[in-house]
C-alpha positions in Angstrom: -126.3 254.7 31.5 -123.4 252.6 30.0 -120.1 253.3 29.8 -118.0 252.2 26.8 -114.6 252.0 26.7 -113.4 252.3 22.9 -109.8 251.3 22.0 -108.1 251.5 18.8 -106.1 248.6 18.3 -105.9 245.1 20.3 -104.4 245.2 23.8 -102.0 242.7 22.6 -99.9 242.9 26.1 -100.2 240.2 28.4 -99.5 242.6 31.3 -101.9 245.6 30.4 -104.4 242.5 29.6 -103.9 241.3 32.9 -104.2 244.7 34.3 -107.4 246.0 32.5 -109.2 242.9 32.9 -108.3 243.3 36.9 -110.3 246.5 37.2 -113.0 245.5 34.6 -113.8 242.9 36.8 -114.0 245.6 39.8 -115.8 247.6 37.2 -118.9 245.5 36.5 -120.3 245.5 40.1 -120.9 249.4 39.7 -122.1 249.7 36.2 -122.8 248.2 32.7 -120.0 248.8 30.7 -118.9 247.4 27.1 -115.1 247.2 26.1 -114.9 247.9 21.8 -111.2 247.3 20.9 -111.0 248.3 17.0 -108.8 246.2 14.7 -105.7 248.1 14.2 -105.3 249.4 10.0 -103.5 247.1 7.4 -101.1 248.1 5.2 -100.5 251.6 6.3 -97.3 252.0 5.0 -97.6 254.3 1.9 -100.2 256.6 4.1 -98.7 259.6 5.8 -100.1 260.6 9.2 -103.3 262.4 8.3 -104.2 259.5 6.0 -104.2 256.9 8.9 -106.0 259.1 11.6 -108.9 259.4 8.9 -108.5 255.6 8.1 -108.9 255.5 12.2 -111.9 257.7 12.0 -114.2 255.9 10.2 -113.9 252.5 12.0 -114.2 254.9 15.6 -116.9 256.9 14.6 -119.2 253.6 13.3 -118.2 252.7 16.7 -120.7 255.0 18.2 -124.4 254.9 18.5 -126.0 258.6 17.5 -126.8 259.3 21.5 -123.4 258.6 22.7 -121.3 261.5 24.4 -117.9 261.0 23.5 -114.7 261.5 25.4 -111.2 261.7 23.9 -108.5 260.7 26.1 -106.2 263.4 24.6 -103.3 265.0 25.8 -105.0 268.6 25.5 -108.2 267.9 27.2 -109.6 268.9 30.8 -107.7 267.7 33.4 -110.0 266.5 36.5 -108.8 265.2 39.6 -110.2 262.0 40.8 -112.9 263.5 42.8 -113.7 265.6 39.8 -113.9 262.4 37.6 -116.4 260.9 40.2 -118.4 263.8 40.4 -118.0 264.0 36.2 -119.7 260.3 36.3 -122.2 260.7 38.8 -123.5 264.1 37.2 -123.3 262.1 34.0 -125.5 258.7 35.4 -127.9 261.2 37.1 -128.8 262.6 33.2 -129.1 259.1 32.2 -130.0 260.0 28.8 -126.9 258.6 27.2 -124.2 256.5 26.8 -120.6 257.7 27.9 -118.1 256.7 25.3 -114.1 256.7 26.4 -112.3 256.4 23.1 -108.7 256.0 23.5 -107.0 256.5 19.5 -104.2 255.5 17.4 -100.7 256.5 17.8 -101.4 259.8 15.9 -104.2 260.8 17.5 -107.5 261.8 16.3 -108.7 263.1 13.2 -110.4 266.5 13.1 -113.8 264.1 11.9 -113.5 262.8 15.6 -112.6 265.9 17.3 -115.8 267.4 15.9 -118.2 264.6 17.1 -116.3 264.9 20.7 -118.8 266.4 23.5 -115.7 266.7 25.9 -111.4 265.9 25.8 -110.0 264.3 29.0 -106.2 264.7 29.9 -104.6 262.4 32.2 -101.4 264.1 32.8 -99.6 266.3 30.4 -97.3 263.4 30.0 -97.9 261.0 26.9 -98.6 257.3 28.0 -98.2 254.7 26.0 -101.5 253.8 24.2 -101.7 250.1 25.9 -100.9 251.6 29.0 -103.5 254.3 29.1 -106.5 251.3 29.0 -105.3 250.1 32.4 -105.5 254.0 33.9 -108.5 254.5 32.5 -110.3 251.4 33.8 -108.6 252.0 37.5 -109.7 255.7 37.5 -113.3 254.4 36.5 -113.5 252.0 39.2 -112.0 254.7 41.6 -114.6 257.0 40.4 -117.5 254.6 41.2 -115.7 253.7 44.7 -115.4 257.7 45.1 -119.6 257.8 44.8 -120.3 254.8 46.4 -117.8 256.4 49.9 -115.9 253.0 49.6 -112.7 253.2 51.4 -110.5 252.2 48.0 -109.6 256.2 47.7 -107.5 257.9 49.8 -107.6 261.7 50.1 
């Protein structure tokens, strides 16, 4: 199994840069993983909301291959614990059958396209992060996930 991590838009912050490549670098002794950051849309001024997130949803959906199970980070997704994460991942590398994609969207969220094509929704918090900011979480909780399963002392109970 690989693990995808699918961002819409550039990390174009030197600090979240800094910070995702950190725990990518953790990331890679665990599992084969393959970072997808989507150009962000030109010209988007004369499109209203709904326009955009279906601009967004053809460039996220070519993203995927047919036998990847997508996950939207979304604010009104499942909320797992870290534990719950790890076991999420290990269940999911024990099926082995796919490809986990972690798609992280524009500032207006998803289109209902995307929503549609989405095997599960993951929340973080009910708070709403920052969509640079959310890369670095997700990338930390992965590598806490895999140091979760492989009873490495970098998580605390």
């Amino acid at each position: 199994m690989k693990i995808k991590l699918i961002f819409t838009g550039k990390t174009n912050e030197a600090h979240v840069a800094h910070g995702l490549d950190m725990y990518l670098q953790r990331l890679k002794h665990y599992c084969k993983f393959e970072l997808m950051e989507l150009d962000d849309l030109k010209q988007t001024k004369n499109l209203n909301q709904e326009q955009v997130k279906e601009k967004e949803a053809h460039k996220q959906l070519s993203a995927l291959a047919t036998q990847d199970k997508l996950i939207l980070l979304d604010e009104n997704g499942k909320s797992l614990s870290s534990r719950g994460f790890a076991e999420f991942i290990e269940k999911e590398q024990s099926n082995g059958q796919y490809d986990l994609a972690f798609l992280i969207g524009g500032p207006y969220g998803f289109h209902s396209s995307v929503h549609a094509r989405a095997s599960m929704k993951l929340s973080f918090s009910a708070f709403t992060f920052p969509h640079q900011l959310i890369r670095i979480m997700l990338a930390e909780q992965l590598y806490r996930a895999y140091s979760i399963i492989k009873n490495e002392p970098y998580h605390h109970d």
